[in-house]
C-alpha positions in Angstrom: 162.4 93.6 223.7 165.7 92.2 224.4 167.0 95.2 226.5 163.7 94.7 228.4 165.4 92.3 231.2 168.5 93.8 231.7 166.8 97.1 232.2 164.4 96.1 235.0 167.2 93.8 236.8 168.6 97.5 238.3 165.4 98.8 239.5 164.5 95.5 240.7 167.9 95.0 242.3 167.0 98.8 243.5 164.0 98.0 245.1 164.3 95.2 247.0 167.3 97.1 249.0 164.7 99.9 249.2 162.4 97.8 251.1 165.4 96.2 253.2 166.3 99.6 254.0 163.1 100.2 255.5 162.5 97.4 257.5 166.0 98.2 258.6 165.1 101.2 259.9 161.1 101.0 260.2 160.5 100.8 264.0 157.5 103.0 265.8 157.5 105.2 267.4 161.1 106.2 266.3 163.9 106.5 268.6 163.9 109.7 269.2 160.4 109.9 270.5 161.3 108.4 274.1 163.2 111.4 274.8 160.0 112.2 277.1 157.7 109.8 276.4 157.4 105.9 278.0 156.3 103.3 276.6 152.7 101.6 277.6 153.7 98.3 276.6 156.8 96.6 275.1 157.4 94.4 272.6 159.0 91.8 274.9 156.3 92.5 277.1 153.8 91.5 274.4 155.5 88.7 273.7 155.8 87.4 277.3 152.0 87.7 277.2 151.2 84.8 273.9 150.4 81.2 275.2 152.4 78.3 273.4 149.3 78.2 271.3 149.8 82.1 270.1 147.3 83.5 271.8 146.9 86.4 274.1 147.1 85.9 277.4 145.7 89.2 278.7 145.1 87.9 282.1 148.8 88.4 282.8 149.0 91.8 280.9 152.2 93.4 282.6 152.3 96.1 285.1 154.6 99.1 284.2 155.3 101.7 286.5 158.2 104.0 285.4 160.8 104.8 287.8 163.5 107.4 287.7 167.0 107.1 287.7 167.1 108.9 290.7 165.0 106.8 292.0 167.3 103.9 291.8 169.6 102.9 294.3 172.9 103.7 292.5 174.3 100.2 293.7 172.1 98.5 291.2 172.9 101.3 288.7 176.6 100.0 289.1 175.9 96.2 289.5 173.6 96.0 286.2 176.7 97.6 283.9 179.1 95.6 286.3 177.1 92.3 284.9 175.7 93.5 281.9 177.6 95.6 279.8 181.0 97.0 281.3 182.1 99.5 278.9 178.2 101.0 279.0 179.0 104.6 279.7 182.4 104.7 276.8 180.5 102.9 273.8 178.1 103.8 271.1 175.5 101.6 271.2 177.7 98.9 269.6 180.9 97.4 271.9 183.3 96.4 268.8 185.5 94.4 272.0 182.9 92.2 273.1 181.8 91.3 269.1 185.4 90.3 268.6 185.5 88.5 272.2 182.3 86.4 271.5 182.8 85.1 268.1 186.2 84.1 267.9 187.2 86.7 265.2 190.5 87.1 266.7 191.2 83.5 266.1 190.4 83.6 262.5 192.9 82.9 260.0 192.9 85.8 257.4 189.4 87.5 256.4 187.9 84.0 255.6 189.1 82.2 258.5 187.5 85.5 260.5 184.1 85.4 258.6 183.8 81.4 259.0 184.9 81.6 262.7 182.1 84.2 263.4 179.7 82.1 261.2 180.0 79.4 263.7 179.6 81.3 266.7 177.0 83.4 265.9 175.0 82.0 268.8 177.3 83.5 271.0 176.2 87.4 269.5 173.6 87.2 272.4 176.6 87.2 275.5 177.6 90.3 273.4 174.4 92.2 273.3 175.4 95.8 275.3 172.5 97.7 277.3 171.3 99.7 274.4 170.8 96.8 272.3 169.0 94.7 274.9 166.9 98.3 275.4 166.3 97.8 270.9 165.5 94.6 271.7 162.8 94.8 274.6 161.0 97.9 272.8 160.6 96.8 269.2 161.6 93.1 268.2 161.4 89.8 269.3 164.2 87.6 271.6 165.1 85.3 268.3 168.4 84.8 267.5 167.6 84.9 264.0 171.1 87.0 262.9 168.7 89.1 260.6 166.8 89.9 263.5 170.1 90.7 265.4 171.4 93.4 262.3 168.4 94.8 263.7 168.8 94.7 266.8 172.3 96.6 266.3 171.2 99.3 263.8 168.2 100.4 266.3 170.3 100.8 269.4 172.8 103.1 267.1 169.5 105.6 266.0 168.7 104.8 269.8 172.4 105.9 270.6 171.8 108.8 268.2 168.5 109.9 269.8 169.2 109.8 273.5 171.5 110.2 276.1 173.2 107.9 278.0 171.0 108.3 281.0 167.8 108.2 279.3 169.3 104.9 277.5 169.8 103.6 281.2 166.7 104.8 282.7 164.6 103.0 279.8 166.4 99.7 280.1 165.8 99.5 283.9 162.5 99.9 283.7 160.8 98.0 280.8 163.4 95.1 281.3 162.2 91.7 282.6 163.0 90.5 286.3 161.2 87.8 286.5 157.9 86.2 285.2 155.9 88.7 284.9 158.4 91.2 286.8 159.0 94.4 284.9 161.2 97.3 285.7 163.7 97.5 288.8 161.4 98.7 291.7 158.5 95.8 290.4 161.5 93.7 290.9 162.9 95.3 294.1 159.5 95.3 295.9 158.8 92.0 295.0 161.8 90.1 295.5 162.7 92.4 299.0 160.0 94.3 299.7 161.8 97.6 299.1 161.9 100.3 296.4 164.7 100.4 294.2 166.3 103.2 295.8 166.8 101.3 299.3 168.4 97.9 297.8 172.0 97.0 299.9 174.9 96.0 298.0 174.0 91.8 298.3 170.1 93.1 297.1 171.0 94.9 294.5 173.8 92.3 293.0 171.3 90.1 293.0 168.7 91.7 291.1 171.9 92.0 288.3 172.6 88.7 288.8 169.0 87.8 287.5 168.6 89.4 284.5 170.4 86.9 282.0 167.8 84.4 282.8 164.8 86.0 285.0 162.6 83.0 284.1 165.2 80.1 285.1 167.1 81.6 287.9 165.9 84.2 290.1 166.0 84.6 293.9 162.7 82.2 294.5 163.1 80.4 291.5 166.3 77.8 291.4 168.6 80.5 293.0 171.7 78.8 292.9 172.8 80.2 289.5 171.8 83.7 290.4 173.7 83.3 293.8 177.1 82.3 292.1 177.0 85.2 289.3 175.4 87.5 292.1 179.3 86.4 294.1 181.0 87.0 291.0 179.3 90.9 290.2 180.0 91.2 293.9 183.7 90.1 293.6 184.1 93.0 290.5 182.3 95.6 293.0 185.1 95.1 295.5 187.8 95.4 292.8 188.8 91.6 292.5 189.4 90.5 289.0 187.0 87.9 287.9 185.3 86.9 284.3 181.8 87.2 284.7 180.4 85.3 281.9 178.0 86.1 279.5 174.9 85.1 279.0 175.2 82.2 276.8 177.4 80.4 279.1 175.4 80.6 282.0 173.4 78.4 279.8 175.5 75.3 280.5 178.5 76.4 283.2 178.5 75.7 286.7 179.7 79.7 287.7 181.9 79.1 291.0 180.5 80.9 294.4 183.1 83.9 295.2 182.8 85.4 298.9 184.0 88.7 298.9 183.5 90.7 302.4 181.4 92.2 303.3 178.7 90.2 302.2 175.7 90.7 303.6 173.5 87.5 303.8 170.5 87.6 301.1 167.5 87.1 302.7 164.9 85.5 299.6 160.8 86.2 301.1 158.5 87.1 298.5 156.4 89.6 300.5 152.5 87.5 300.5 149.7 90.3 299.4 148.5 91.0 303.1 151.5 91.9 304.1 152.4 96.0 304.3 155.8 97.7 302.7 156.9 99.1 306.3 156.4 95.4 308.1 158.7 93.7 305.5 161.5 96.0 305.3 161.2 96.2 309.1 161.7 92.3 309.1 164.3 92.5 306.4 166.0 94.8 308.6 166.4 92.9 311.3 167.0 89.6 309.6 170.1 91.8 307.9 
């Protein structure tokens, strides 16, 4: 009887990291099965869809078309990693740099000093969230910033890494991202904000569109534009090869981001096209207001 305890405290210890293994890795469909398939719905999308009260608002279910890459105007290909996640096409789903960069680690005295640093910036993991693990985020979980929740976040867009290629990675996250309330995937985005596809965005257009994704619900070209316009000046400014620090997410939170006029510029031209109106009459007038 008195070897009873210490002989269960093993398996015990054994299966509780068993089942944190699993929820570790337990996402479905696995990674690997978006190598040709697309996904109906999202998590994020689902999410975006529950009232304050939890329940299902089904009225607003999203509208998903996928787009291919080639289908995408490479400007917004190269002003998304511009804004987003720089070191995209070199990294493995994980950017050890921009960890560092965010929490302070480098600041740390000593292991301790390191740990406790990063303990009190953990907040900041969300500036530091590369394209694949936005991409984990928006198909399984949930946008918490519980750091349990963010372990997972990492470990899925390293099997996602694992799974796909670099393109695929890219083509997923354009489309199933958010743009705006209810706004999902770049052409939903393009059409709605310009009244173009994807693949016909200018340079100001498209750096736009970038500029909006760190907060598509607070700051997008209708919707209090000012913040997208001075991050859209600053992704513009990087384009044309001037060196500037485009902040992460979590400081656009609270910072006033300067306005940076690089030319050429084009103006940006915000109409929401209204239902009646037809795709060839509003890129004809966007044309000529260009």
């Amino acid at each position: 009887m008195t070897d009873a305890k210490p002989r269960k405290a093993p398996a015990a210890a054994l299966g509780t990291a068993a089942l944190a293994l699993a929820w570790l890795l337990g996402v479905w469909p696995p990674p690997v099965w978006w190598r040709n398939h697309w996904p109906r719905e999202t998590a994020m999308m689902r999410e975006a869809q529950r009232g304050t009260d939890g329940t299902e608002e089904r009225s607003n279910a999203p509208s998903f078309h996928p787009t291919a890459l080639k289908d995408v105007s490479p400007l917004l290909q190269r002003m998304v990693i511009i804004g987003e996640d720089s070191r995209f096409r070199s990294h493995h789903g994980i950017d050890p740099a921009e960890i560092a960069d965010a929490l302070g680690t480098d600041r740390g005295k000593g292991l301790w000093g390191a740990l406790a640093t990063a303990w009190r910036n953990r907040d900041r993991l969300r500036g530091a969230s590369t394209i694949t693990q936005q991409l984990a985020k928006n198909l399984y979980l949930s946008p918490s910033r519980n750091p349990l929740r963010k372990l997972k976040e990492g470990v899925t867009a390293l099997r996602l890494e694992l799974a796909l290629p670099k393109d695929r990675i890219f083509q997923l996250y354009l489309d199933v991202v958010e743009w705006g309330p209810g706004l999902w995937g770049a052409d939903a985005a393009s059409r709605a904000y310009f009244g173009v596809p994807a693949s016909q965005l200018n340079e100001s257009q498209a750096a736009a569109l970038a500029a909006t994704l760190p907060h598509p619900r607070t700051s997008n070209p209708t919707f209090q534009p000012d913040r997208m316009l001075a991050r859209r000046d600053l992704i513009l400014a990087r384009y044309h090869g001037v060196e500037v620090y485009i902040p992460p997410a979590e400081e656009t939170d609270t910072l006033q981001l300067p306005a940076i006029t690089v030319p050429p510029v084009e103006s940006l031209q915000v109409e929401v096209p209204t239902p009646g109106d037809t795709a060839s009459d509003t890129t004809a007038a966007r044309k000529d207001s260009l």
